[in-house]
MDTraj code that builds the backbone (N, CA, C; nanometers):
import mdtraj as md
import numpy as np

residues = "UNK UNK UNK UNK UNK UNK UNK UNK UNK UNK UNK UNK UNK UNK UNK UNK UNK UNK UNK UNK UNK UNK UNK UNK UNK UNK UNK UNK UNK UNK UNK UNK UNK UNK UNK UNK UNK UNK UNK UNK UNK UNK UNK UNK UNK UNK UNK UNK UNK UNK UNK UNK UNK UNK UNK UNK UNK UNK UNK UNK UNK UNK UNK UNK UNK UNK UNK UNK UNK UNK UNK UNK UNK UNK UNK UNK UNK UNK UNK UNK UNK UNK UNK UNK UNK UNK UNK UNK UNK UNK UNK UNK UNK UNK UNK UNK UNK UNK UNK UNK UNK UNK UNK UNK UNK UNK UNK UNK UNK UNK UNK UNK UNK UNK UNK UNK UNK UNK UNK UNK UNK UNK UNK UNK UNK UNK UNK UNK UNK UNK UNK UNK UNK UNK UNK UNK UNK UNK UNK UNK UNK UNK UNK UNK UNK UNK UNK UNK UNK".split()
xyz = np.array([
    [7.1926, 7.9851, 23.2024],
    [7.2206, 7.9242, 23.0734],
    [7.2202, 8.0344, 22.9661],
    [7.2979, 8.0364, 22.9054],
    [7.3353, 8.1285, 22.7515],
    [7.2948, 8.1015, 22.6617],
    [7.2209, 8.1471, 22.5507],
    [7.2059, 8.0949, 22.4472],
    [7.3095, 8.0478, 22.3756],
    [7.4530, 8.0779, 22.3708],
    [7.5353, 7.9676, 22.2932],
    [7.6193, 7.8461, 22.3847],
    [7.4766, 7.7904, 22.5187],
    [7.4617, 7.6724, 22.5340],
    [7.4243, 7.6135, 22.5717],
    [7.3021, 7.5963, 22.4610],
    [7.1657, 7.5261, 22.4137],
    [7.2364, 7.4071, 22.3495],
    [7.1882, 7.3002, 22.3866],
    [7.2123, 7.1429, 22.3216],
    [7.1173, 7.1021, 22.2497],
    [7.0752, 7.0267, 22.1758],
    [6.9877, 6.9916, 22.1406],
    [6.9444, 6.8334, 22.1891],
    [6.8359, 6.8231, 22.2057],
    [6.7734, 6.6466, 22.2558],
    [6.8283, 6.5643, 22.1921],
    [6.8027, 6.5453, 22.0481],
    [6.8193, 6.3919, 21.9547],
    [6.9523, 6.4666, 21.8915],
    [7.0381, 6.3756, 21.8841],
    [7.2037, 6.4218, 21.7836],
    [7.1303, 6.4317, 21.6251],
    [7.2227, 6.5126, 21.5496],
    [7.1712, 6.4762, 21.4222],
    [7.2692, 6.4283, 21.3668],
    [7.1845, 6.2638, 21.3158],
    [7.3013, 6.2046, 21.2590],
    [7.1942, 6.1649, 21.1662],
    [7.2997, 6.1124, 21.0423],
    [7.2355, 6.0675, 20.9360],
    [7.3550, 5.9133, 20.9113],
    [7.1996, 5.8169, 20.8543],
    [7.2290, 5.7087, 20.8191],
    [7.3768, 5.6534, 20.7606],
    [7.5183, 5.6077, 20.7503],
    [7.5825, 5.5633, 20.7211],
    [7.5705, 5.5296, 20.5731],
    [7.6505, 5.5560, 20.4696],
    [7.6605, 5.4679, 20.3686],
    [7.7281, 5.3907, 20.3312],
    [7.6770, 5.2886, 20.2524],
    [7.7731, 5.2162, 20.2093],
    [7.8485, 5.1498, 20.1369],
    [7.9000, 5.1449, 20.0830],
    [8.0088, 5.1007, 19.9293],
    [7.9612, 4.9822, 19.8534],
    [7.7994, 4.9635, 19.8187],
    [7.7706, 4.8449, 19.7436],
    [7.6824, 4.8654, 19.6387],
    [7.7169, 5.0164, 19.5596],
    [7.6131, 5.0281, 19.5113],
    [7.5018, 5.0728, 19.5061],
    [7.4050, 5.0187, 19.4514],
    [7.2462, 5.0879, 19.4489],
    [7.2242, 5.1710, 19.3491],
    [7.0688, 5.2197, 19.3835],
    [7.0400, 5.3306, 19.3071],
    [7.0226, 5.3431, 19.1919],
    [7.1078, 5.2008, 19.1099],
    [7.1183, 5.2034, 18.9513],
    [7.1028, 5.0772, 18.9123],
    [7.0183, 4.9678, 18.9337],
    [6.9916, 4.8710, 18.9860],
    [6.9307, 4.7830, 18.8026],
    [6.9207, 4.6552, 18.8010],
    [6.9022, 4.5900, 18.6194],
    [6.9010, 4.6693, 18.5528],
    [6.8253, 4.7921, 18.5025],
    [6.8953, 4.8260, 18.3538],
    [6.8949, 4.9755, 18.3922],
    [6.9641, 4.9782, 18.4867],
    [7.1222, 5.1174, 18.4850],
    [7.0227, 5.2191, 18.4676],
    [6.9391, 5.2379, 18.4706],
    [6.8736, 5.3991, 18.3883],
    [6.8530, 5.4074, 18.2989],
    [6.9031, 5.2588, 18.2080],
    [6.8346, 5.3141, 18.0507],
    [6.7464, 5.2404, 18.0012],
    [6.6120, 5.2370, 18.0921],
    [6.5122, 5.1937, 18.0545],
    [6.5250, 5.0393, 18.0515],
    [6.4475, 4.9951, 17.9131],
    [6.3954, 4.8611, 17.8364],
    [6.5102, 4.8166, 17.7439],
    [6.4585, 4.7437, 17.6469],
    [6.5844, 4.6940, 17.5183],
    [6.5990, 4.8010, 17.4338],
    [6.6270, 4.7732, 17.3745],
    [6.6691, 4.8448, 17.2228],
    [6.7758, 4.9096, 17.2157],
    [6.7990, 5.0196, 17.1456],
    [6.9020, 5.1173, 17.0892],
    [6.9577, 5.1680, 17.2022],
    [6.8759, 5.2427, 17.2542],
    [6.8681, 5.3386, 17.3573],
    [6.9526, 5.2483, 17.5173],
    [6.9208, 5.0988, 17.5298],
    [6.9670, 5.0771, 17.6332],
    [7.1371, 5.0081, 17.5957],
    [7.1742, 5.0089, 17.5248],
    [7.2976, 5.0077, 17.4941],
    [7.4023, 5.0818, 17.5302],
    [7.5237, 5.0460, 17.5705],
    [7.6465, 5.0915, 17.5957],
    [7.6701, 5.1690, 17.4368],
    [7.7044, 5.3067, 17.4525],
    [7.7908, 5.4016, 17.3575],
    [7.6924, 5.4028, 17.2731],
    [7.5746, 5.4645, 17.3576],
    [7.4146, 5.5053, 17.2514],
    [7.4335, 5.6587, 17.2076],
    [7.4476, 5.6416, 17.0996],
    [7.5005, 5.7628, 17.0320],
    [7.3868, 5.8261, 16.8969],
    [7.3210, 5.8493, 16.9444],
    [7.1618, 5.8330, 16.8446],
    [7.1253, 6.0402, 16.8046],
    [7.1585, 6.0113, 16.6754],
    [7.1345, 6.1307, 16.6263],
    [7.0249, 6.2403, 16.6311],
    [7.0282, 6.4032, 16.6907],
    [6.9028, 6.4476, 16.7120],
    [6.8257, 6.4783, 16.6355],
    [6.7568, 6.4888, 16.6347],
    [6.5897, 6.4527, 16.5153],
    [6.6067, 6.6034, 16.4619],
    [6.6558, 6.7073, 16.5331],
    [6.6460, 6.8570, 16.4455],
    [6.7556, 6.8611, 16.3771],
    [6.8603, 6.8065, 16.3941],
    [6.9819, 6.7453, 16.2815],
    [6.9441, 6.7034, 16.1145],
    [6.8112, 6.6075, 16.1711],
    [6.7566, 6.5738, 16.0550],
    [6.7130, 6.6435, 15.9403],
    [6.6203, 6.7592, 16.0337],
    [6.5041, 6.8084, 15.9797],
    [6.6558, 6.9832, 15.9226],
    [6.7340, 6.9641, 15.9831],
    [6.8286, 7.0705, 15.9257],
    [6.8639, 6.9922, 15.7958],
    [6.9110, 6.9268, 15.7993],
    [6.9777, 6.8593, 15.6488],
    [6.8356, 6.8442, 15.5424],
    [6.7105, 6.8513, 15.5819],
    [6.6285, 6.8382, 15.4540],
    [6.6291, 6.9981, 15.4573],
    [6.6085, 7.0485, 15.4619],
    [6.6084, 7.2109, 15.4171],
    [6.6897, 7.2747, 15.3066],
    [6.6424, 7.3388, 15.2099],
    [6.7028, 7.3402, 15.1080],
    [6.8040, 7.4787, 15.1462],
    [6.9188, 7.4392, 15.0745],
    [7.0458, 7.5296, 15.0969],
    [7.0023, 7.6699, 14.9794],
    [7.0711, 7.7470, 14.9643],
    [7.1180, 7.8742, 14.8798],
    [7.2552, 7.8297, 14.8353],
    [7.2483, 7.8254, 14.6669],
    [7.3651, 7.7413, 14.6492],
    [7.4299, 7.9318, 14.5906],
    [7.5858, 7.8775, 14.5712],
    [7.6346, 7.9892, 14.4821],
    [7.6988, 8.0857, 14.6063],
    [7.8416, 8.1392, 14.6196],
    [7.8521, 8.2608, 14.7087],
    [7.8749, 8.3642, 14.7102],
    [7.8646, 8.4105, 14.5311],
    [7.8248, 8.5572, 14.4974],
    [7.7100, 8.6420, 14.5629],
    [7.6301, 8.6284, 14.4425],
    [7.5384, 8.6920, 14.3975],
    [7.4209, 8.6350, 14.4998],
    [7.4462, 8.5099, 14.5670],
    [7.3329, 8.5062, 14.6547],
    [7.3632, 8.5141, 14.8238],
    [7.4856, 8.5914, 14.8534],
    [7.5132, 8.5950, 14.9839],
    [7.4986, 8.7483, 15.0281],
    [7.4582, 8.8139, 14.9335],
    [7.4090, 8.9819, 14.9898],
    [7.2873, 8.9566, 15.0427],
    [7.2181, 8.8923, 14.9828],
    [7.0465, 8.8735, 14.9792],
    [7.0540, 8.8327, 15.1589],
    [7.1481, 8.7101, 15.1438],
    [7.1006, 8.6731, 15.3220],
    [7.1743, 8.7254, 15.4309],
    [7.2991, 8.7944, 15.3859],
    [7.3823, 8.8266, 15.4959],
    [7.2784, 9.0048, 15.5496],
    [7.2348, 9.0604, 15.4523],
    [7.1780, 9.2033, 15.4644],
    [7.0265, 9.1893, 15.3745],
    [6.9122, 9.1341, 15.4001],
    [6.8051, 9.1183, 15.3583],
    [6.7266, 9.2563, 15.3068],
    [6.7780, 9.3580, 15.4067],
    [6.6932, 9.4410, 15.4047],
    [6.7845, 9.5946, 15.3496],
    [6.8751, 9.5518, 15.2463],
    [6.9460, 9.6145, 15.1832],
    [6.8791, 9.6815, 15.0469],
    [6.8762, 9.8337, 15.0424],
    [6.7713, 9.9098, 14.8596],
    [6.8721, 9.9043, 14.7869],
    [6.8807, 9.7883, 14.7199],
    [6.9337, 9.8338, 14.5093],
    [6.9118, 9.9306, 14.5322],
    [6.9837, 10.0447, 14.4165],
    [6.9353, 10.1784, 14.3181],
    [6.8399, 10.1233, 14.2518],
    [6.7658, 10.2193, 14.1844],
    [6.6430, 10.1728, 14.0875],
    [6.6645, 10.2459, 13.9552],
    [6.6919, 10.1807, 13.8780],
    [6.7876, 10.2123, 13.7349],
    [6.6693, 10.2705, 13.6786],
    [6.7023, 10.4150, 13.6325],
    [6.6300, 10.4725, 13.5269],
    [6.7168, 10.5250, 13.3866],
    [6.6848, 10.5023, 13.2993],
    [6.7275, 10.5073, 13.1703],
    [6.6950, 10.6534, 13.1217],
    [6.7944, 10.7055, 13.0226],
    [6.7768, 10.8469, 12.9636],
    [6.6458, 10.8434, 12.9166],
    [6.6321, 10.7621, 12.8216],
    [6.5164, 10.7531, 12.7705],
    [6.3945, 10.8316, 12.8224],
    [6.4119, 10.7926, 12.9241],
    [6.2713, 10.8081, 13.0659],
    [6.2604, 10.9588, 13.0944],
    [6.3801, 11.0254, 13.1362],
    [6.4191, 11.1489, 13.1650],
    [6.3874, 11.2311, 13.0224],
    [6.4316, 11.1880, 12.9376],
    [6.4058, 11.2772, 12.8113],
    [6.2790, 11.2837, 12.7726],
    [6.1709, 11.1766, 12.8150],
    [6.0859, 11.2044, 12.7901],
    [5.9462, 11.2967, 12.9411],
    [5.9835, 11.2810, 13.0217],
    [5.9020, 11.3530, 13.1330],
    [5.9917, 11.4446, 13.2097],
    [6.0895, 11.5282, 13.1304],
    [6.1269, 11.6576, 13.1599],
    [6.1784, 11.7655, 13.0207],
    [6.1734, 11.8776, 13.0875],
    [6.1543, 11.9917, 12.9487],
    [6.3216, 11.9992, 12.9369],
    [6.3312, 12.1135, 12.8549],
    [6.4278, 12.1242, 12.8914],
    [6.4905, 12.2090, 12.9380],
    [6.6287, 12.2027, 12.9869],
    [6.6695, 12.3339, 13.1100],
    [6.6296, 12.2773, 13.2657],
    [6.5306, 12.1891, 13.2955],
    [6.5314, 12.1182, 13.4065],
    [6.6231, 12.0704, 13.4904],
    [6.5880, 12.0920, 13.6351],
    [6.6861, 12.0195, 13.6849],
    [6.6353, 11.8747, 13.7543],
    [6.6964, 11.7498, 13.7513],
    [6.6359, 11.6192, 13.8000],
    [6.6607, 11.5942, 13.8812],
    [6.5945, 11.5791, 13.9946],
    [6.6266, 11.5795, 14.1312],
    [6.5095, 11.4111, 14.1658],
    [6.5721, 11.3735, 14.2682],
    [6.5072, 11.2277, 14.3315],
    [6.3804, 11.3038, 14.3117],
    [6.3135, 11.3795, 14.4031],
    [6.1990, 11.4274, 14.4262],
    [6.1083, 11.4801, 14.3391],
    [6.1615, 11.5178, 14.1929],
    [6.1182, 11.5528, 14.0775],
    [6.1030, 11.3793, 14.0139],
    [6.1493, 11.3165, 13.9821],
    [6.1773, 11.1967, 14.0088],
    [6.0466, 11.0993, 14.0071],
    [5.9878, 11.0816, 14.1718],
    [5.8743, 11.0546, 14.2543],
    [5.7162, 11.1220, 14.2141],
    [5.8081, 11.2479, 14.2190],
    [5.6257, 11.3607, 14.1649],
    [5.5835, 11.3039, 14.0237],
    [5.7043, 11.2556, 13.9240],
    [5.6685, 11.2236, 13.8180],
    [5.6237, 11.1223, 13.7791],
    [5.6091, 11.0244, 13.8976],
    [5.6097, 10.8614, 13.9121],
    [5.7083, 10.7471, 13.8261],
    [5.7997, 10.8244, 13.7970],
    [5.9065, 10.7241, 13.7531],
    [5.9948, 10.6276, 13.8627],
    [5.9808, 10.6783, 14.0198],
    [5.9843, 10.5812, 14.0819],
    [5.9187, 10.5502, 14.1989],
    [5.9249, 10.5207, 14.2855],
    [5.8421, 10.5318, 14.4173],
    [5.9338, 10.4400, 14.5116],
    [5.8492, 10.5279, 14.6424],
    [5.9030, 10.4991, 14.8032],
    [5.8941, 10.3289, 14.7967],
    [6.0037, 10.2977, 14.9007],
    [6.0460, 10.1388, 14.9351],
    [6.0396, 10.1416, 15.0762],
    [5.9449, 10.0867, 15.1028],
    [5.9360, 10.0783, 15.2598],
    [5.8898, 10.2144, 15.3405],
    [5.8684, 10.3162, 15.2813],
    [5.8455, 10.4248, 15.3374],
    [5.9454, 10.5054, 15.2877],
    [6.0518, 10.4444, 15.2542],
    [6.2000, 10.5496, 15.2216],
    [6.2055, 10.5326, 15.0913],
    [6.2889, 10.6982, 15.0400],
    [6.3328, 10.7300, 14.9469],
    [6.4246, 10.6244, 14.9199],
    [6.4460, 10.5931, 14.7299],
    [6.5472, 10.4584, 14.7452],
    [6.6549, 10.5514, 14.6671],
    [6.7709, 10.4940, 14.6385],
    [6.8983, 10.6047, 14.5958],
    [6.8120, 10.4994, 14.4023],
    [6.9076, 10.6131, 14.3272],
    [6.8489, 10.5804, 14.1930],
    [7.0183, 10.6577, 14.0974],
    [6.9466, 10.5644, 14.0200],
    [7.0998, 10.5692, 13.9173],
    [7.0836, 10.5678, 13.7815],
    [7.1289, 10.6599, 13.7232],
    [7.0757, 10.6666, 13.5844],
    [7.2104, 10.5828, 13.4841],
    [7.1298, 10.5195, 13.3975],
    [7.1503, 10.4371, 13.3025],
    [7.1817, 10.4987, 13.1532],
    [7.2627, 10.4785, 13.0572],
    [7.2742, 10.5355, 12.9402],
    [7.1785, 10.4658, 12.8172],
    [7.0678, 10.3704, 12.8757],
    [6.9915, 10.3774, 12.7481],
    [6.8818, 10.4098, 12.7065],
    [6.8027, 10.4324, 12.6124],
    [6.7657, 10.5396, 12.5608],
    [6.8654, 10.6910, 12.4572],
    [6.7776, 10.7404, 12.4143],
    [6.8570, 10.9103, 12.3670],
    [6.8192, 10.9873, 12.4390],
    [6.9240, 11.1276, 12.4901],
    [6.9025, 11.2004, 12.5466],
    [6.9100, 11.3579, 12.4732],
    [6.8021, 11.4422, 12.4070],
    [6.8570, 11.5323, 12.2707],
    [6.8201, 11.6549, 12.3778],
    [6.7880, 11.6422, 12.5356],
    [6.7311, 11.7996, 12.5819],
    [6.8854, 11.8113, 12.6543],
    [6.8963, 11.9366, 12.7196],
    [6.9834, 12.0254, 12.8173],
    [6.9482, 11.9590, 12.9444],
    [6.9956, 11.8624, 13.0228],
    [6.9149, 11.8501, 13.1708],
    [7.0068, 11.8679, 13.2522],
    [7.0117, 11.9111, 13.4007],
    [7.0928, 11.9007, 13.5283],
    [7.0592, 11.7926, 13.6080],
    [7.1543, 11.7152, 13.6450],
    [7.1477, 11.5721, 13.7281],
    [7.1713, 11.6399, 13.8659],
    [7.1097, 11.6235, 13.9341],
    [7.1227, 11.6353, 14.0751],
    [7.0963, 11.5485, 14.1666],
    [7.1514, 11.5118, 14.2496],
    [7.1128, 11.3901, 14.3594],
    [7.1371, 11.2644, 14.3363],
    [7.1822, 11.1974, 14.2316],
    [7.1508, 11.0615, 14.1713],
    [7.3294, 11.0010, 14.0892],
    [7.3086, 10.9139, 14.1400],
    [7.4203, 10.8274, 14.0574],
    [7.3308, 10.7966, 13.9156],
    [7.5420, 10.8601, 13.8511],
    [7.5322, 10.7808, 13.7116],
    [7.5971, 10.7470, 13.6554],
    [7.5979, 10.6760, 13.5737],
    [7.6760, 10.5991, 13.4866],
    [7.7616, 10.6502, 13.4031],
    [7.8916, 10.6128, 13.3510],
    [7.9615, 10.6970, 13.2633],
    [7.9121, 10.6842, 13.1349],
    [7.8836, 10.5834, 13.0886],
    [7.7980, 10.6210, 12.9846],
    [7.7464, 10.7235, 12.9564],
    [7.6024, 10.7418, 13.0670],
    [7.4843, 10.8678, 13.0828],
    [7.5882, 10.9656, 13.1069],
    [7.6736, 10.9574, 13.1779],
    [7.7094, 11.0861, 13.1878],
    [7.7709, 11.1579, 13.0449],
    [7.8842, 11.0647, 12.9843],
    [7.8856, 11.1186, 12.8650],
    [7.7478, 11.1970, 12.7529],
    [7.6628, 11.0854, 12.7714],
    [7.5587, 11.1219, 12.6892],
    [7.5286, 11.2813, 12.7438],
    [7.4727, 11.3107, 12.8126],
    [7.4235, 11.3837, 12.9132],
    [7.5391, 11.5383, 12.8967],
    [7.6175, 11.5444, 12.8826],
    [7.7161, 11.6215, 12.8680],
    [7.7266, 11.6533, 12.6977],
    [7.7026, 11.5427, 12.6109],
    [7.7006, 11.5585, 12.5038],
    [7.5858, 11.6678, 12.4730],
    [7.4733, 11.6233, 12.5332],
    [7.3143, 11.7291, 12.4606],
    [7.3665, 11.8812, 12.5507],
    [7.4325, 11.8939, 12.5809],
    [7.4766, 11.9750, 12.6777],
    [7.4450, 12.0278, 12.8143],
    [7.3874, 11.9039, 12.8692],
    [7.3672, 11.9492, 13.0165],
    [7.4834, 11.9008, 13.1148],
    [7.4586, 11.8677, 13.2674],
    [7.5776, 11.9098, 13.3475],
    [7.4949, 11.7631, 13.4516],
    [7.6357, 11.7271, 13.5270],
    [7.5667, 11.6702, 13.6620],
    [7.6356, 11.7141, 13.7241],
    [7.5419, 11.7242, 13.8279],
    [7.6350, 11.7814, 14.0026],
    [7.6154, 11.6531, 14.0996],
])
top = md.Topology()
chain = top.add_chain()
for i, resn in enumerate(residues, 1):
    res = top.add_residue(resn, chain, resSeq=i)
    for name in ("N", "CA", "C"):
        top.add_atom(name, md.element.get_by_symbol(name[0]), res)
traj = md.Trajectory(xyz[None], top)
């Protein structure tokens, strides 16, 4: 005898079925009365709900930077004013001159970009370095006779 022919004792057969049903027997699977055991139960999900009480962000300017990029640094507007008064003159203004002077400080650990503003007077010689500015300031700034790079 070979192993490919081995018979086995009992046949394997399985029970017959048959076309009457079953299985889903007085109320179909859907439980008891109510809502729920109804034909075309169409019952709204409860986090549907709790989405529609949540208050929206209305407006799609000015308030869709905030959520599309959360973690976006403004410049941090400094005014001549500021500069004319905590530098000499002939200076040059650099971010880092800036910081040492505490006119602005670190955001998150990082340097933030900074932009100078035309108000205030500006009567010293200064060099702009590193920093956005304004045409205004810049006029001004050119007027007392200093320079930006």
């Amino acid at each position: 005898m070979q192993i490919h022919e081995v018979k086995r004792n009992n046949p394997n057969t399985k029970s017959r079925r048959v076309g009457r049903g079953g299985k889903r027997g007085k109320t179909s699977g859907h439980g008891t009365k109510g809502q729920k055991a109804r034909s075309g139960r169409k019952m709204r999900p409860e986090w549907r709900d709790i989405i529609k009480r949540l208050p929206k962000r209305r407006g799609y300017g000015k308030n869709r930077s905030r959520t599309v990029n959360p973690t976006r640094l403004f410049p941090v507007a400094i005014s001549l004013g500021d500069i004319s008064a905590s530098f000499k003159e002939g200076e040059i203004v650099t971010r880092e001159l800036l910081l040492e002077r505490g006119l602005i400080s670190r955001r998150k650990g990082k340097m933030p970009a900074i932009k100078i503003l035309g108000n205030g007077t500006l009567d010293k010689k200064v060099t702009i370095s590193g920093c956005l500015v304004s045409g205004n300031a810049k006029s001004m700034i050119e007027k007392a006779g200093g320079k930006v790079i």
